[in-house]
Each structure stands twice: as structure tokens, then as C-alpha cells.
C-alpha positions as a Markdown table, in Angstrom:
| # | Residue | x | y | z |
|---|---|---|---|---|
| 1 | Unk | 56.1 | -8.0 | -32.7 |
| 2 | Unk | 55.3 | -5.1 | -30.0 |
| 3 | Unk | 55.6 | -5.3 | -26.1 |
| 4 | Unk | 53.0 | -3.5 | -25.5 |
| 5 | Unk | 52.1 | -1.0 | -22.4 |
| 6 | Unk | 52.5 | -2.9 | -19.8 |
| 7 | Unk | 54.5 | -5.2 | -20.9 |
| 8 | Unk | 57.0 | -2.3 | -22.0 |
| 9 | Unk | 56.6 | -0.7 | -18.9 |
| 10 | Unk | 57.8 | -3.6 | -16.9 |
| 11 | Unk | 60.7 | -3.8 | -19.1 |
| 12 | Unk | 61.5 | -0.2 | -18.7 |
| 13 | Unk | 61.3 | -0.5 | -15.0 |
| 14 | Unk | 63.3 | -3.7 | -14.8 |
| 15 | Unk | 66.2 | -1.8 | -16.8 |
| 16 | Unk | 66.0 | 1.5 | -14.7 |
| 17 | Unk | 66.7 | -1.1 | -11.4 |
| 18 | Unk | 69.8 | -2.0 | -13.3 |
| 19 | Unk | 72.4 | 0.4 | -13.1 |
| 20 | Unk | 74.8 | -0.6 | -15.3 |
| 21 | Unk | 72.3 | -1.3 | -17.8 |
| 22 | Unk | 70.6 | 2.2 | -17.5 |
| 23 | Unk | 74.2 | 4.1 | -17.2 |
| 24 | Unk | 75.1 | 2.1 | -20.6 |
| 25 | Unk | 71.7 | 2.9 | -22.4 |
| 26 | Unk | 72.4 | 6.9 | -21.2 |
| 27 | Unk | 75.6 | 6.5 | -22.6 |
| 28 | Unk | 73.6 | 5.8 | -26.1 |
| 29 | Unk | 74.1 | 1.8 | -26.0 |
| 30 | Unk | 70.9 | 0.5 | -27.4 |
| 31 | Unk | 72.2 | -3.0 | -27.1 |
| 32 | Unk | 71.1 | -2.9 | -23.5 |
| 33 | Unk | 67.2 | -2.1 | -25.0 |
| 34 | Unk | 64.9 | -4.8 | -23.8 |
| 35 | Unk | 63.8 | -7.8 | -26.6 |
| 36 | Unk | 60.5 | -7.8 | -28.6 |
| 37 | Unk | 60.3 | -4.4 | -28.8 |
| 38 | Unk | 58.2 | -3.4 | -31.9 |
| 39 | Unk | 59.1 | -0.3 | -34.2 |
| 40 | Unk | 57.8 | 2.5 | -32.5 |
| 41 | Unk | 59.0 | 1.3 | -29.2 |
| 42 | Unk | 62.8 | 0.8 | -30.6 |
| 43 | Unk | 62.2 | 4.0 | -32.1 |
| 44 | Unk | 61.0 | 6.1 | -29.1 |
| 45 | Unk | 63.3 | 4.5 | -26.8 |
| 46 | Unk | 66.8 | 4.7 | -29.2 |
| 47 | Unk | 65.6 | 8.6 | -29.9 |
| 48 | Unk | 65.0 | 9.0 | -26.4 |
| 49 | Unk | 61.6 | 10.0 | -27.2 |
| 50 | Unk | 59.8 | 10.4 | -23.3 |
| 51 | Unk | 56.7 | 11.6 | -24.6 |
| 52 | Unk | 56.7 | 8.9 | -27.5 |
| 53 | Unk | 56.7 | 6.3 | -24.6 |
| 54 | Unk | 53.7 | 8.4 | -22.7 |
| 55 | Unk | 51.9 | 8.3 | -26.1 |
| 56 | Unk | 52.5 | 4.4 | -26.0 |
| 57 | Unk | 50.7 | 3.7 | -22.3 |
| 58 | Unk | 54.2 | 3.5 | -20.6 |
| 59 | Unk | 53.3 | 4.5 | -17.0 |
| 60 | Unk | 54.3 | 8.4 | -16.3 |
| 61 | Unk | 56.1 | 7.3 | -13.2 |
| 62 | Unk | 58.5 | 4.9 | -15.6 |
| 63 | Unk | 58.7 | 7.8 | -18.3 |
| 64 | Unk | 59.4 | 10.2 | -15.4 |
| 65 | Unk | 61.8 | 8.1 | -13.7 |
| 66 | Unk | 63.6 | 7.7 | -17.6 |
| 67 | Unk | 63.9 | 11.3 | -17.4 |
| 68 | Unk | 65.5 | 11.8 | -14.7 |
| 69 | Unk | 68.2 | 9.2 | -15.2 |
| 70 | Unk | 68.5 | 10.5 | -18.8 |
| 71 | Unk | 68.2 | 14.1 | -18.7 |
| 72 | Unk | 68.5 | 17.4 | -16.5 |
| 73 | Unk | 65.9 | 18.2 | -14.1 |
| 74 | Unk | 64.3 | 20.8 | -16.1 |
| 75 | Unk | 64.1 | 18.7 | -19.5 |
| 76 | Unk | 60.5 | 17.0 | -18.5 |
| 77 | Unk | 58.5 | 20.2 | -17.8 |
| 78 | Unk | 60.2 | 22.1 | -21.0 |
| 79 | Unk | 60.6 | 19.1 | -23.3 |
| 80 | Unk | 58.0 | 16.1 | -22.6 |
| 81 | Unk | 54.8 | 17.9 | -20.7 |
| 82 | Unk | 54.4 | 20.7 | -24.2 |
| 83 | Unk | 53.9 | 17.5 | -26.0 |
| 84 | Unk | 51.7 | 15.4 | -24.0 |
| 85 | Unk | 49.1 | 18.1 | -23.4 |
| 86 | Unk | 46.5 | 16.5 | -25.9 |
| 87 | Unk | 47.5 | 13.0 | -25.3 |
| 88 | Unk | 44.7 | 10.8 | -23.6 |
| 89 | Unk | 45.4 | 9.7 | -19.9 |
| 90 | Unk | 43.9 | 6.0 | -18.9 |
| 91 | Unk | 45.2 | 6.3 | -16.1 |
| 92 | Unk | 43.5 | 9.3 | -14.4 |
| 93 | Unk | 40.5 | 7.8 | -17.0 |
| 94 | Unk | 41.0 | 4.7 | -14.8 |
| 95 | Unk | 40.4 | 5.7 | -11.6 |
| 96 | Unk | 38.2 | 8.6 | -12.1 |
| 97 | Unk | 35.5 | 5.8 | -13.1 |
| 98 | Unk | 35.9 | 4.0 | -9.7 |
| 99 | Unk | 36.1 | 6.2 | -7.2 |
| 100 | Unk | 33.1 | 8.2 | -5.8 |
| 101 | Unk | 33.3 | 11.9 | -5.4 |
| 102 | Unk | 35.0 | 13.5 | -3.1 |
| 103 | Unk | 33.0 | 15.9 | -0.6 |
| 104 | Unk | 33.6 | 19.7 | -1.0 |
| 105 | Unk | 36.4 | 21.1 | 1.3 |
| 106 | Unk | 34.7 | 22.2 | 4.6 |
| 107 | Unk | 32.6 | 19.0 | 5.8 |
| 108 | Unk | 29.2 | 18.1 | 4.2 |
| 109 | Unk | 27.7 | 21.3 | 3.6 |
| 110 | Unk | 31.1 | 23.2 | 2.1 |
């Protein structure tokens, strides 16, 4: 059984609104880990994995969120961004396909 992205994306956010939940699961208590989680979810989420979760459709404001709560500042741009550079992106995907255009900087004629 697998979660899946969105599905494992509301889990994740439901857990980071729980403190004690999240300040466990920081302390290395994968009890706290949501249920129905498939093997590369558990995986990613007991090694801490951020950019495993990316690669897995969890929203980049969840994964960036996890970061924060889990690591220093710095630890996203030197340790998850290196290894999501070639990793595909629905969600800019999404909205690049519904939205027109925008007009050059400077009016109509640029």
C-alpha cells in the first residue's frame, strides 16, 4: 500500500501542525510516521530524505516546511536543492499550462 502525493502530503502537513508529534519524529521517533505509508515513503521519511519526498510529489512548501523543523537553515539550499535539479516539477508544469502570458515589463509595447 502507498499514500500517494497528495495523500502523503496531507499527512505530512497534518503532522507538522502537531507539535508534539513533529518534535518526537525530529527526535528520530518513527512511531509518530503517518499509517499506509508504502516503502519508499517509510523509507524517505525514517532517512529524512527531503528530496526523496520532492521526488515523490510531496508539495515543496510541505518538504520545505519538514526542513525547517528538521534541520538548520542552510541544510535545504546545500543538501535538498543539488539533488532536485533534474527532478520534474508538476507544479510549475501545472500552472504554466493555464495561465496566459504575462506582458513584457514596461506596458504593451516593452
Amino acid at each position: 500500500m502507498t499514500l500517494g502525493p497528495y495523500q502523503l502530503t496531507q499527512a505530512l502537513h497534518a503532522m507538522l501542525l502537531d507539535r508534539d508529534r513533529m518534535l518526537a519524529y525530529r527526535d528520530g521517533d518513527d512511531s509518530v510516521l503517518p499509517g499506509g505509508l508504502g516503502p519508499g515513503e517509510r523509507a524517505a521519511l525514517s532517512g529524512r530524505d527531503l528530496a526523496g519526498l520532492y521526488r515523490l510529489g510531496v508539495h515543496p512548501l510541505v518538504v520545505f516546511h519538514l526542513s525547517a523543523v528538521l534541520f538548520p537553515r542552510s541544510h535545504y539550499l546545500r543538501a535538498v536543492v543539488p539533488r532536485i535539479q533534474d527532478a520534474a516539477n508538476p507544479f510549475h508544469d501545472y500552472y504554466a499550462r493555464r495561465r496566459p502570458p504575462m506582458p513584457a515589463a514596461g506596458g504593451r509595447d516593452g
